[in-house]
N, C-alpha and C positions, 0 to 999 in steps of 0.2 A: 504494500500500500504506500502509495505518495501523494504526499500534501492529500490525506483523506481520499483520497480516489481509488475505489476498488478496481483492478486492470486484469484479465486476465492472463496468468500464468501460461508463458511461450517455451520456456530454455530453460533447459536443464544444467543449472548452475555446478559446478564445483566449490565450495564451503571453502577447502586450502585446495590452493592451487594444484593441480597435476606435477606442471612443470617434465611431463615425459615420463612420470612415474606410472607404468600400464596399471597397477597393484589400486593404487591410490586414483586413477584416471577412472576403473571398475568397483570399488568402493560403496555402495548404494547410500552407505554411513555418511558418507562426504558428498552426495547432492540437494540438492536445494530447487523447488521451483521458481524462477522471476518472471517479471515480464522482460521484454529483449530490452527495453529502455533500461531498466534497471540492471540487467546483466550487463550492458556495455558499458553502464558508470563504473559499475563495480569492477569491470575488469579495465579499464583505462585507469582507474586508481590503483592497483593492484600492479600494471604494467608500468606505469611512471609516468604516465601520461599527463598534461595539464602541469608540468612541475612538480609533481608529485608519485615522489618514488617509497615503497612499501618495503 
């Protein structure tokens, strides 16, 4: 949910990143539902993107 707006859930998020880890990549523990807007914040903050590095 953002800014109170229910969206529905697109993408199957990863929780901690994979990073190429196949183990961790199949995980079911480690995903998460978003919407694609929200998965792409989350993973351009995650990547370093915007000036901001994780």
């Amino acid at each position: 949910m953002q800014s109170g707006k229910l969206v529905p859930a697109t993408v199957v998020d990863h929780i901690k990143p994979h990073k190429g880890d196949k183990a961790l990549f199949w995980d079911s523990s480690n995903w998460q539902a978003l919407c694609k807007r929200c998965h792409d914040i989350k993973t351009a903050k995650e990547n370093g993107r915007w000036g901001r590095g994780v």
